[in-house]
N, C-alpha and C positions, 0 to 999 in steps of 0.2 A: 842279363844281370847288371852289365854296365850302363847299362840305359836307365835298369831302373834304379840305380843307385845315384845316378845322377838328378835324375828327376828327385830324388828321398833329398838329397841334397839341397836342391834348389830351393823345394818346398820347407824343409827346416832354418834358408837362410832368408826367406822372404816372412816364414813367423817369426825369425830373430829380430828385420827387421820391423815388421810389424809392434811387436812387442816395446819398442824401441818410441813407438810415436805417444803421443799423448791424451787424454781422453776423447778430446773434442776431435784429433783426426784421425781417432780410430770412427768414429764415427762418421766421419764424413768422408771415408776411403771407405767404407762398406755402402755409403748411401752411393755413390759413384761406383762401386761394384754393381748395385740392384740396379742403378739406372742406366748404363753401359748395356745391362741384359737385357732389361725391357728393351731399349730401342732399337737392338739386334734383333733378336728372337720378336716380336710383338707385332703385328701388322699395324697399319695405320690406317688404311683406305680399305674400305669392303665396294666393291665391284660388283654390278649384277645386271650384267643385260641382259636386253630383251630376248634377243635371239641365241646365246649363248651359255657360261656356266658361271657362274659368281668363282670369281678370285680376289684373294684380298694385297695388298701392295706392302710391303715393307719396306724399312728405311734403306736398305740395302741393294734397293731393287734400282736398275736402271730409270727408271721413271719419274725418281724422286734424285737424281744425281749432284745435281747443287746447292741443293738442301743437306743430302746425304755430304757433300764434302766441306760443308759450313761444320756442321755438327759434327764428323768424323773429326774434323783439325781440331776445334776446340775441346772436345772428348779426350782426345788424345794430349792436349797439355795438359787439362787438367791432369789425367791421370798417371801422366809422366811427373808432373809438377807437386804433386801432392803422396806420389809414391816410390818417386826414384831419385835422390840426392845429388846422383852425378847430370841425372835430367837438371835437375831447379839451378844445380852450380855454371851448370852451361847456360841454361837462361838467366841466371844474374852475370855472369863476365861479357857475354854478347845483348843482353838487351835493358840489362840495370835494375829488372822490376826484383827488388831486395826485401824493400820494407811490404808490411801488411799483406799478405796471403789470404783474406778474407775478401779484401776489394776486385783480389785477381781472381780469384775461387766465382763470387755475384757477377763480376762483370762477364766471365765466361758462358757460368750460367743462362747470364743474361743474354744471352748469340743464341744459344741453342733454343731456350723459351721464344725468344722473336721468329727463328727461323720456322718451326715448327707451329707459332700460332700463325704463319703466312700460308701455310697448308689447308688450315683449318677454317681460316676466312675465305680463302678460296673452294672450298668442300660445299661451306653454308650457301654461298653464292651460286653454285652450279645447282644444290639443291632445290634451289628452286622453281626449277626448273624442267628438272627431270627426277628420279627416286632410282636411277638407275648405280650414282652413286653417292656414299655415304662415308663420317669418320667412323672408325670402329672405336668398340669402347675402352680398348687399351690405349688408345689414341688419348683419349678424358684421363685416363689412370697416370699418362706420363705427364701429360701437362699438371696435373693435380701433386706429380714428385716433385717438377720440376717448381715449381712452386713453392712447394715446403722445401727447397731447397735455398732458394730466391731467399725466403723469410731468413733461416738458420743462418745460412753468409752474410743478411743482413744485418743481423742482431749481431755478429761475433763483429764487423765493421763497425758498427758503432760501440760495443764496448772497449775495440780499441782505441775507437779516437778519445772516450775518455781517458784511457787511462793513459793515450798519452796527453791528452788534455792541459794532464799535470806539469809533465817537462814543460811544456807553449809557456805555460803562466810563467815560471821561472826563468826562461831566456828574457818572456818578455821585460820581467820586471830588471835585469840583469841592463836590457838595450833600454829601456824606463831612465835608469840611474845613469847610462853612457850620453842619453840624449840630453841630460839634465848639462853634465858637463860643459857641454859644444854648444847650449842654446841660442848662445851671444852671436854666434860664427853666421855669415850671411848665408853659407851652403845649406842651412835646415830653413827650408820653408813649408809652410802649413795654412793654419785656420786664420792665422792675423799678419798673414802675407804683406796685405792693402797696409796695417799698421805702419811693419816693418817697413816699406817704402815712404811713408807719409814722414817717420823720424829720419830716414836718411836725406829726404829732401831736404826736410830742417835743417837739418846738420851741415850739409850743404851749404843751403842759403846762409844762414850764422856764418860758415866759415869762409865765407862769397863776401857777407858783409863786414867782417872783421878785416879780411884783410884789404876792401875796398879802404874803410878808417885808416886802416896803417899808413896804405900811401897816400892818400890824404895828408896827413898826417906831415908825413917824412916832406911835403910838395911844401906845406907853408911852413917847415921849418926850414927846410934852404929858400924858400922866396926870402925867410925875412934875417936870414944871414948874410943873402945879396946883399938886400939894404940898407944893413946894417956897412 
């Protein structure tokens, strides 16, 4: 009875959580539920020798081990990352990734899609060779998730950068008006670098030449005070 009052418990705090997320990662915590299953449960390699009994390979299986611990790590932030608060708090105080969850959602993605088409290149490759083994078709089915998953983090990555797009424009023009200030100061160089050297030379030489006249100048008014 206590056991299952605690399991009723756990379950009612993980739908409070749930409840609690927003549309787009209520949806992308279930798309990471069905695709967490598939890759468990689902084989990937169908086997079938000559001499013996067709078996098929799972991600789980020793055979597929560093692939399996590629995918199992990233599996695992995401799902800690997108499902568990005091998870994502521990990964922003130790590793700083704060902003955008979209880019870190694609790029994760994007580990497990590579790891898994490396499987598959490798599959095509030996096929050709022998018919003994083959990908199974759950194999095409994750790649085919992992895919429309790829796209969806894509598209929510770009509709963040526009909208922060907005803030950019405003600091910029913000640093626009600061640069305006300082432009005279010799520390801002740029497009008319060559310019600003060309007037300092001038400036220079003018002030080379100026004060060569002075003493000039100052030389044949005491000569001719001698003389006097």
């Amino acid at each position: 009875m206590i056991q299952k009052s605690n399991l009723k418990g756990k379950l009612l705090m993980l739908f409070h959580k749930f409840s609690r997320f927003t549309k787009q990662q209520k949806v992308f915590v279930l798309y990471l539920c069905g695709l967490v299953f598939f890759l468990i449960f689902f084989p990937l390699i169908k086997v079938a020798p000559v001499d013996g009994d067709t078996y098929r390979v799972r991600l789980l299986s020793g055979a597929l081990f560093k692939v399996m611990l590629i995918v199992i790590v990233a599996l695992a932030v995401l799902v800690g990352r997108n499902m568990s608060f005091r998870f994502k708090n521990i990964v922003i105080n130790y590793f700083g990734f704060k902003e955008n969850d979209a880019l870190i959602n694609f790029a994760l993605l994007f580990i497990i899609s590579t790891a898994l088409l490396g499987i598959g290149d490798t599959i095509n490759v030996v096929q050709n060779t022998t018919s003994t083994i083959r990908v199974t078709g759950s194999y095409y089915f994750i790649e085919l998730l992992l895919l429309a998953g790829l796209v969806l983090t894509l598209m929510s990555v770009v509709k963040t950068a526009k909208l922060q797009g907005g803030k950019t424009k405003i600091i910029n023009v913000i640093d626009e008006d600061a640069l305006k200030e300082v432009s005279h100061k010799k520390s801002l160089k740029g497009l008319f670098d060559e310019e600003e050297e060309d007037e300092e030379l001038a400036n220079m030489h003018h002030a080379h030449h100026t004060e060569h006249e002075h003493h000039e100048h100052e030389h044949l008014h005491h000569v001719h005070h001698e003389e006097e």
